[in-house]
N, C-alpha and C positions, 0 to 999 in steps of 0.2 A: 750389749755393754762393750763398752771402747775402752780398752787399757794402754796405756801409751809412758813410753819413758823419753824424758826431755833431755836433749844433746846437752851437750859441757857450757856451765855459764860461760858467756862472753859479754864484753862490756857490751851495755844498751846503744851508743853512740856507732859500734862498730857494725854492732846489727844494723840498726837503725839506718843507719845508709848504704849498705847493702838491699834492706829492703826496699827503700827510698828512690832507690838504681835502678829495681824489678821493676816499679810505681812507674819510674819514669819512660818504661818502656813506649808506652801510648803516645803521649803526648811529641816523644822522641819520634816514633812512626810514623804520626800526622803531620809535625810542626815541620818535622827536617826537610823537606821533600817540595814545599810548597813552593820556595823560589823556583826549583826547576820546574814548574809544569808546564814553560812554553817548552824549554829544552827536549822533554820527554813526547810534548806534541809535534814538534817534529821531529823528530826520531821517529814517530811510529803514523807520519801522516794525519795526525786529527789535529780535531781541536781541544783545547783549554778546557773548554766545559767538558767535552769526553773524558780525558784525564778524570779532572774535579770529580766523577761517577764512583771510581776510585776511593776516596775517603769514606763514604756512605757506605760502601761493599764494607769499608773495614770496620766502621762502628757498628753494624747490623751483626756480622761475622763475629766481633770484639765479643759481642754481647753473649753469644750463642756459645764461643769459649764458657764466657765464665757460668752461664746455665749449667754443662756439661762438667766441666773443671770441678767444681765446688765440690757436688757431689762424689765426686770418683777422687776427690783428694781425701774426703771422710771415708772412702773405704780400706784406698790405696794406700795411702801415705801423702802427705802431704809433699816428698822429697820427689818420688815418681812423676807426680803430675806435675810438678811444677820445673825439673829438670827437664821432662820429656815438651813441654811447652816450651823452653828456653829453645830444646833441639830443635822443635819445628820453625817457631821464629825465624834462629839463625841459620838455617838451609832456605828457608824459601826465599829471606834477603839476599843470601848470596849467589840462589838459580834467579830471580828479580837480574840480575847485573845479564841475563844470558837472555831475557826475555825475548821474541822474534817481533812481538807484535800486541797489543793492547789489550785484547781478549788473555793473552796468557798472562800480561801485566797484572791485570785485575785477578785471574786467580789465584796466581801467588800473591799478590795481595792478602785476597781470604785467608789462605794459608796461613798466613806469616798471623794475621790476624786472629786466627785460633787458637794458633800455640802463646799468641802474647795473651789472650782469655783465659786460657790456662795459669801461665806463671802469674798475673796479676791479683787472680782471685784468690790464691795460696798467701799472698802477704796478710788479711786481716786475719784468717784464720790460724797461721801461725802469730801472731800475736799475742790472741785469744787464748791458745794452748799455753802459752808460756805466761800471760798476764792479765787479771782480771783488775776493774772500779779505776779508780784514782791515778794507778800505777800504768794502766794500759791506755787512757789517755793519754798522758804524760809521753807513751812511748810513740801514741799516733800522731801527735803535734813536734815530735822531733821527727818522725816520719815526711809529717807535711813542710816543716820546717827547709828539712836539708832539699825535698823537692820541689819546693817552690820556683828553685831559678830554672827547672828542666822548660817551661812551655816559653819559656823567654829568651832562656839562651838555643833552641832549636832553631829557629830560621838562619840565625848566625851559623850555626855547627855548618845547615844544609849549603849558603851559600859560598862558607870556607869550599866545602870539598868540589860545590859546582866550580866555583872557579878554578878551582886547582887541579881537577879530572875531570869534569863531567860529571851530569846525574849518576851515572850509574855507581862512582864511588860513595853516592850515601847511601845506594844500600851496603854496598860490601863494609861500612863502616859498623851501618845497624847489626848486620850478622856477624860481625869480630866483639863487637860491645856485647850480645845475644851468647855467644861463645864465653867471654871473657867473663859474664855473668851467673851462667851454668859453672865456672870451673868454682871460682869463690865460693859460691852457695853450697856445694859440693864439700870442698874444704875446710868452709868455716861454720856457717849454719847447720849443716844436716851431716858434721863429722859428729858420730855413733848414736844418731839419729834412729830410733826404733819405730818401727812403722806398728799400725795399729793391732791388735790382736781381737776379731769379733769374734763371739760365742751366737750372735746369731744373725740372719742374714736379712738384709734392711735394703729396701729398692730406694732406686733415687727419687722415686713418687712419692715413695712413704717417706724416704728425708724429707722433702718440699714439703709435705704435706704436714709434716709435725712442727718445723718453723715456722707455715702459713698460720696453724693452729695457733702458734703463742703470741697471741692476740695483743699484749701488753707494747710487745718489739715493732709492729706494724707500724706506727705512729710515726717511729725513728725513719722506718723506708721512707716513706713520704715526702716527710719532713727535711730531708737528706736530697730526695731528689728535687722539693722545689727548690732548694739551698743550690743545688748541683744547675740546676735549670737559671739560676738569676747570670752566674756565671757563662755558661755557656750564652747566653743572649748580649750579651757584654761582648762575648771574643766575636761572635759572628756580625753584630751591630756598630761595633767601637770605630772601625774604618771610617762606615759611612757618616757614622754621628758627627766624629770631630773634625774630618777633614773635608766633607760635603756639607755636609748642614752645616757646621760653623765655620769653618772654611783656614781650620787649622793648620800649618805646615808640616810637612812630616815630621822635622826635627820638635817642633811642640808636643807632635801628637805621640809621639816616644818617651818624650817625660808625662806627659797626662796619663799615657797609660802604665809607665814603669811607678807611677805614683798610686795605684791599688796596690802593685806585690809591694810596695813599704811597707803601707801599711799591715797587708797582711800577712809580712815579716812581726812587725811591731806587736799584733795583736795575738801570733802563733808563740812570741816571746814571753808576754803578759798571761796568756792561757798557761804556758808551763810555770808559772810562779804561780798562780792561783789555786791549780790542779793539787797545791802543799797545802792548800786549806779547805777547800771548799771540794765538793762534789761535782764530777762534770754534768749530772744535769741541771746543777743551782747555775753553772758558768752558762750554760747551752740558752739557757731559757732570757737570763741577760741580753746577751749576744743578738738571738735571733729578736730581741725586742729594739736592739738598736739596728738593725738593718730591716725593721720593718718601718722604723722613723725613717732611715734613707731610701726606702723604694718610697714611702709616703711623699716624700719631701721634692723627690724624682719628678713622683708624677702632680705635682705642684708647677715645679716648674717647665714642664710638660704646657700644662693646660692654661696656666696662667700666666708666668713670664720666661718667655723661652731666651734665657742668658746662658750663657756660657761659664760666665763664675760664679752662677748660680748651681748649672747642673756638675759642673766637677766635683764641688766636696761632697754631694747628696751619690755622686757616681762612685767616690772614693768610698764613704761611708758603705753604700749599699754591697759593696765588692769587697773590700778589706777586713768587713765583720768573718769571711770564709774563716779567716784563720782563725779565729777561736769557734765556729761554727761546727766546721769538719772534722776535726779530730774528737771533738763531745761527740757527735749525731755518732762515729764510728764506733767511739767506748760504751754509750748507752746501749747501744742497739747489740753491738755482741757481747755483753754481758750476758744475754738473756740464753746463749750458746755456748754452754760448757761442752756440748754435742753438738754435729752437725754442724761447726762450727765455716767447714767449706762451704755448705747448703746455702745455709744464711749470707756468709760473705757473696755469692753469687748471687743470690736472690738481690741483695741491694743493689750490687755491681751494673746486674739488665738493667734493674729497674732506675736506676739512676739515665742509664742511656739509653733507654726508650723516653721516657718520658722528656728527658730533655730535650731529645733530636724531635720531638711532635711538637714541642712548644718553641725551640726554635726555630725547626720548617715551617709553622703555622707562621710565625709572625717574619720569616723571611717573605711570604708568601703576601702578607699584609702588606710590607712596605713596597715590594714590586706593584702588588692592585693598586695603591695609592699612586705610587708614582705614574702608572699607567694611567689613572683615572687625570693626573693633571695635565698628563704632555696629553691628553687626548683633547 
């Protein structure tokens, strides 16, 4: 039995992006970095594709955090793991700036990558402790909400500081942000924050193993990750689709694609009014029935008339429905975790980025055979 006393209310909005700030640590790590990779290629002698090795280390690495994390936040305190994650983060970004050479590049990478597995998988679970149904969706679509601009404004952030230092100022940026986020979480979240008191002692297999057990919440992982998977094939495809196949300019292909986060501003907006009436699985199952009509409609004009102002709003639809998708698939799913609530949020966490990264790789892997198969 887990006894736990909840820190001093604070308004939802203030939490909420605070958390939103933890959230955005990923896509912050991934996004910011990627204009410099010739920079960082010469700097250390390789090539571009070496680098690029680099992201993979950290979403395989991402994942392995939050396996680990979850669980030892359920034993520990959710404050411990998720502070001591913030600490690893922002030490390895800022030995990152000291790197000599590629191989250490990439292990501070891991590094940095573990500690961000850590503090990531502590946001659902704190959640969860402090909000269960109607209320804690509400609070994970103001979650998604305020983080929706992090994976769009990251290249911007990484090319500010390339130009203005050199690569090596976006890590020391990550680890001052890494730093600056420990202190607040610190201060504001986890002031008199009471870590858990158990009367009996519970392995992290028997965690995993009493989550995998509740057979009802399984459906949500899934479900969550093909949702999580439509997205990621969009960010890895979207280059080649609109400015190679259709032969988009950049400046077009910046509004075609800032035109899914509208919408899935619009529909994270419309999910919080609705969550006043309705149940977030009544919203969820909507949702996902209108972004099964846009991958439908996708692969239509896919097969049958390959236009361009045909695939945009089938591309909009199918991506924009996230915002009322994601933060339901979050509430449903740990609802079922009054306990173990780290367990679970980890459990999703992997499994979200395993499964995506195979069905992304699978079909990166498609379009390269193809292309091969034609230039041959």
């Amino acid at each position: 039995m887990t006894v736990s006393v909840q820190p001093p209310a604070r308004t939802h909005t203030g939490i909420a992006a605070l958390l939103a700030m933890v959230t955005a640590l990923s896509p912050l790590a991934i996004d910011t970095y990627l204009p410099a990779f010739p920079a960082i290629a010469d700097s250390f002698f390789v090539s571009v594709h070496q680098v690029s090795l680099s992201i993979s280390v950290y979403v395989f690495v991402l994942a392995l955090g939050n396996l680990s994390g979850g669980p030892l936040s359920d034993h520990f305190g959710r404050d411990r793991i998720m502070l001591t994650g913030l600490a690893l983060f922002g030490i390895a970004s800022l030995l990152i700036s000291f790197a000599p050479d590629l191989e250490t590049f990439i292990a501070l990478r891991a590094l940095q990558a573990f500690g961000g597995g850590w503090a990531v998988v502590c946001v659902p679970a704190l959640v969860r402790d402090r909000l269960s149904g109607q209320e804690a969706a509400r609070f994970f679509s103001l979650i998604g909400l305020l983080m929706v601009a992090a994976p769009a404004l990251a290249p911007s952030i990484g090319s500010l500081f390339l130009n203005w230092s050199g690569w090596i100022s976006i890590f020391i940026f990550l680890g001052c942000y890494a730093v600056l986020m420990l202190l607040l979480l610190k201060g504001i979240v986890f002031a008199g924050y009471q870590r858990p008191v158990h009367h009996e002692q519970v392995s992290i297999l028997q965690r995993y193993k009493a989550v995998i057990n509740t057979r009802p919440a399984m459906r949500f992982i899934l479900t969550g990750a093909f949702a999580f998977s439509v997205m990621m094939l969009f960010i890895t495809h979207a280059s080649f689709i609109y400015q190679q196949h259709f032969g988009v300019s950049p400046g077009n292909f910046a509004l075609l694609f800032g035109a899914n986060v509208v919408l899935m501003l619009i529909m994270n907006l419309t999910n919080r009014r609705l969550l006043k009436r309705l149940l977030p699985v009544t919203i969820l199952r909507s949702a996902l029935t209108v972004q099964g009509v846009g991958l439908v409609m996708l692969l239509c004009v896919t097969l049958l008339a390959d236009n361009l102002w045909l695939f945009v709003p089938a591309m909009i639809l199918s991506i924009g429905m996230l915002g009322a998708v994601s933060p339901n698939i979050q509430a449903c799913y740990m609802e079922y975790f009054p306990q173990h609530g780290g367990t679970a949020a980890a459990l999703m966490g992997a499994t979200q980025f395993s499964v995506a990264g195979l069905i992304s790789g699978s079909s990166h892997l498609s379009v390269k055979n193809e292309n091969g198969s034609k230039i041959g």
